[in-house]
N, C-alpha and C positions, 0 to 999 in steps of 0.2 A: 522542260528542264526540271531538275533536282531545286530545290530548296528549302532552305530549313525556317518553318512557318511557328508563329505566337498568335495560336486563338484564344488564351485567356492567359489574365495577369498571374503570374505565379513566384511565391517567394521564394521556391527552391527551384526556379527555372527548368521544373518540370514540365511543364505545358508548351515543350516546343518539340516539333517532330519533322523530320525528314518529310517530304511533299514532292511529287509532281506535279507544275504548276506550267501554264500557257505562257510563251516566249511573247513578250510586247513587243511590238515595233517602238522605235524611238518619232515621239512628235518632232515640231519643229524645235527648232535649239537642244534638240536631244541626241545624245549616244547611246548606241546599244554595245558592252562590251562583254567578252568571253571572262569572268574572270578566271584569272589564274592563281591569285592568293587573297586573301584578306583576312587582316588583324584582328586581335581581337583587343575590344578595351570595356573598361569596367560601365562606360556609359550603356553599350549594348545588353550587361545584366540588369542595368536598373532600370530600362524602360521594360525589360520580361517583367519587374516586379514593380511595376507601375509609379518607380519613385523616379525618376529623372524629369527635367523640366522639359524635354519634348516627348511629347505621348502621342505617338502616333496610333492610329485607329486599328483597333483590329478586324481583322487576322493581318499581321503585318513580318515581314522577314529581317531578323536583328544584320547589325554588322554594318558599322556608320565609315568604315575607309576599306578599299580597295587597289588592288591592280590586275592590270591584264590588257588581253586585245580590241581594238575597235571591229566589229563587226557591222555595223552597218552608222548611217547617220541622217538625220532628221533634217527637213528642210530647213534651209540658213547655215547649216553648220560649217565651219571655212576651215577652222584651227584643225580639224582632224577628218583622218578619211581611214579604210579598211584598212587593218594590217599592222596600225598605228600602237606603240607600247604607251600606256597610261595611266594612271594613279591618281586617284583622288578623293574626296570626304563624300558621301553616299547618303549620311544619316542614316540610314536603313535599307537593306536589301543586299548589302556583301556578302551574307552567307548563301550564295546560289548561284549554279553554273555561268550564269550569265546576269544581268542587273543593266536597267536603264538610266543613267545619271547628265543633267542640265549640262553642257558643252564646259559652261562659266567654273563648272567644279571639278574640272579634268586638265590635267595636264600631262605633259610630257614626262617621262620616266627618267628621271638623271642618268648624264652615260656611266655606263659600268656597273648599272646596280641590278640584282636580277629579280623579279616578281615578288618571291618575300620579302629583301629587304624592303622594297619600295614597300610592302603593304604595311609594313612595322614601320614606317618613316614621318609621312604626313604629321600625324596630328599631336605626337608626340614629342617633334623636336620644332614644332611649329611654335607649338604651348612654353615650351621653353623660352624657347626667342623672344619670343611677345614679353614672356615675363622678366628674361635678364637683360634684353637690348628696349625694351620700347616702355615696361613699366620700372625696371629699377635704374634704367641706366647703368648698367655694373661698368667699374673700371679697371684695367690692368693695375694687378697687385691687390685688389680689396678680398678680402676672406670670404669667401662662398658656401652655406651649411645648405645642406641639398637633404633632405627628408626623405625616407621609404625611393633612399639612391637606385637601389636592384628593379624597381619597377619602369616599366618603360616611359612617363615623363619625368622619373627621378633619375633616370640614366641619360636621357637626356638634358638635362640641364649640368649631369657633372661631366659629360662629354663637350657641352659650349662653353661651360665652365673653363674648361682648363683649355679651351680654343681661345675664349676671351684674355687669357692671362690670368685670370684666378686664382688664387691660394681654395683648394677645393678641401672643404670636408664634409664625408660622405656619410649617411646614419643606413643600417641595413637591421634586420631581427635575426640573422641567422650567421653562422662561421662561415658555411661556404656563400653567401651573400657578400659578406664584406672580405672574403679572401680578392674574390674577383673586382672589387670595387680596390681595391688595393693595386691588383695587376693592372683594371684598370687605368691607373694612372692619380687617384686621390689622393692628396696629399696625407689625410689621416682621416683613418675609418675609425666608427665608433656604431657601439650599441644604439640600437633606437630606443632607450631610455636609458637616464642616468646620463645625459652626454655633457651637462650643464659644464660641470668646472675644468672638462676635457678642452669645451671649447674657450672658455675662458685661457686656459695656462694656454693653449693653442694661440693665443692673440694678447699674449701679454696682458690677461689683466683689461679686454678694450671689448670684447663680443667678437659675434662676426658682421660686416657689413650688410650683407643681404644674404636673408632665410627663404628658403625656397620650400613648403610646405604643401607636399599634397595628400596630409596625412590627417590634420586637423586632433581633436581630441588632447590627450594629454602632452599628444608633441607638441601642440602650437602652444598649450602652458608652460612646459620650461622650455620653447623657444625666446618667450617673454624676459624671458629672466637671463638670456646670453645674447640679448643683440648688443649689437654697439650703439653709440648715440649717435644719429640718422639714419639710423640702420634702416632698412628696407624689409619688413616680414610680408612674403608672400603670398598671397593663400589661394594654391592650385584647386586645393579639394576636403574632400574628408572621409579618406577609403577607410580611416579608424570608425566609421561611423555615428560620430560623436562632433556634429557642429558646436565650437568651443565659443565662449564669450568673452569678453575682456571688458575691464574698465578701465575708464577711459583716460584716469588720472596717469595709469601705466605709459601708454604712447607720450603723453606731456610731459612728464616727469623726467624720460629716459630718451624723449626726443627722438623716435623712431615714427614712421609712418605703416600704417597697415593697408596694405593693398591688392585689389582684387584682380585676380585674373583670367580673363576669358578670351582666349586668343581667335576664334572663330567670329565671336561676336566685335571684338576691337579689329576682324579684317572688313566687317560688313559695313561698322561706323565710320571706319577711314579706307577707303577702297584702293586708294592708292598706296597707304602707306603696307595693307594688305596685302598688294601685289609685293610690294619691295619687299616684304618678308620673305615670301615664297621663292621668290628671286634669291634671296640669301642662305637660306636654307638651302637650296638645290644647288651652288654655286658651291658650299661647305661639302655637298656630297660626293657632287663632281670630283672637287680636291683631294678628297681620300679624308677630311681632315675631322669629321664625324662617319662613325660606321654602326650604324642598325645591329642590334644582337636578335637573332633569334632563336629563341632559349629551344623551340619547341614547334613540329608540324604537328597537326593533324586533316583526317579526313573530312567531308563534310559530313560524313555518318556521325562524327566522334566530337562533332561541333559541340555539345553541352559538356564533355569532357573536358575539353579547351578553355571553356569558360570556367568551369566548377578548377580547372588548376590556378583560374587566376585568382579568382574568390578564395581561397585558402594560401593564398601567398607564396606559391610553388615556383612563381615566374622570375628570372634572370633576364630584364630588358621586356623583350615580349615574343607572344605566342599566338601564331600563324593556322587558320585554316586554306587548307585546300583543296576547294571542289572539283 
């Protein structure tokens, strides 16, 4: 089979190439599937460039979500048999015609959705959920400010956003960014900096309830300065590159809480409440009532292209390889 291999760390995600590699049989509690799409997200460039906190060993193949067919299955396995549509979190090895993934990390493909969406779907509106339903509590009617909106878990949360009942506002860096954040359905788009006193007159003078932040840097500083008191600031990430600091007089003062989110890791600590996530998420897709954007295919030849458009902020939702 084709796939696209990392035999050494590199910062310009030069060091990955196209390979012919030996198809593995799946062990016990394993699947072997065909894939047919998978995502791309920024975790898979920063394990090429050795800065994410899981480093798998090299030579290893990026691309931590997928979908596609069951081809075969590994002794024990019950939930799935050949033939089967599937999607699920990989941690590495998406980028290549076929990939061996644990039974435990696969599931059933929502009805109606077709191999892209599903590959754009998992981890990104997972990450949401975990952050607006399980870490902030968000309630019908509270003000929602969603950060670096246009990216796929910033589109995601102003898409549960305004499922949840939200007052959504949405931050993007470019015009046709927040045109589409507009059509999308946000109540008010703004520039990804300067948005401070937008969102103020936005909320009478109060902040927003809960900040949804997967930008870090100088957005999480004047997010500081527009939450409301209890507000809830999120913090997805820090694609600005710039992990920001706070003191701590800020959060007591303005009676807000700062709060972490790792939704993969908060399904491993609570397993149940893990599954009921996943449950909900695919129940929302089912319903039509969240829908996946996929800005963008490509091949797996053009897989460093995919990634290098996400790295330069090119992407509307997310951008799909297909082997």
């Amino acid at each position: 089979m084709k796939a696209l291999v990392c035999r050494a760390i590199s910062e310009d995600i030069s060091t990955v190439r196209v390979e012919d590699l030996p198809v593995r049989e799946p062990g016990p509690g394993e699947v072997r599937l065909r894939i047919r799409a998978a995502s791309v997200n920024f975790p898979d460039i920063l394990m090429i460039q050795g800065k994410y906190q899981h480093k798998p060993p090299l030579p290893f193949t990026p691309g931590m979500e997928g979908a596609g067919e069951v081809v075969a299955v590994g002794e024990g396995v019950t939930r799935f048999r050949a033939g089967d549509r599937v999607v699920g979190g990989l941690r590495t090895g998406g980028f290549a015609e076929e990939a061996v993934a644990a039974e435990s990390a696969l599931r059933a493909i929502p009805k109606g959705m077709d191999f892209s969406a599903a590959a754009a779907f998992p981890a990104a509106y997972l990450t949401a959920y975990v952050a607006l339903v399980r870490r902030a509590a968000i309630e019908t009617g509270e003000t929602l400010l969603v950060h670096g909106a246009a990216g796929g878990v910033g589109l995601a949360a102003v898409d549960l956003g305004l499922a949840f009942g939200a007052r959504v506002i949405a931050t993007a860096s470019s015009e046709e960014k927040r045109a589409f954040l507009a059509a999308r359905g946000a109540h008010l788009v703004l520039p990804s900096t300067g948005f401070r006193e937008a969102v103020k007159d936005f909320t009478g003078g109060l902040g927003a309830d809960v900040i949804y932040d997967p930008v870090g840097g100088d957005v999480f500083d004047e997010s500081v300065r527009c939450i409301a008191f209890d507000g809830r600031l999120l913090v997805i990430g820090f694609t600005s590159g710039r992990i920001p600091e706070i003191s701590v007089n800020m959060p007591l003062i303005k009676g807000f809480s700062v709060v972490g989110v790792r939704a993969g890791e908060y399904g491993r600590r609570f397993p149940a409440r893990g599954r009921e996530n996943l449950e909900a998420i695919d129940q929302l897709a089912e319903e039509g009532i969240i829908r996946p954007h996929v800005f963008a295919t490509f091949p797996l030849e053009r897989a460093v292209e995919a990634m290098r458009m996400l790295q330069e902020r090119k992407v509307i939702g997310k951008v799909v390889v297909t082997p």
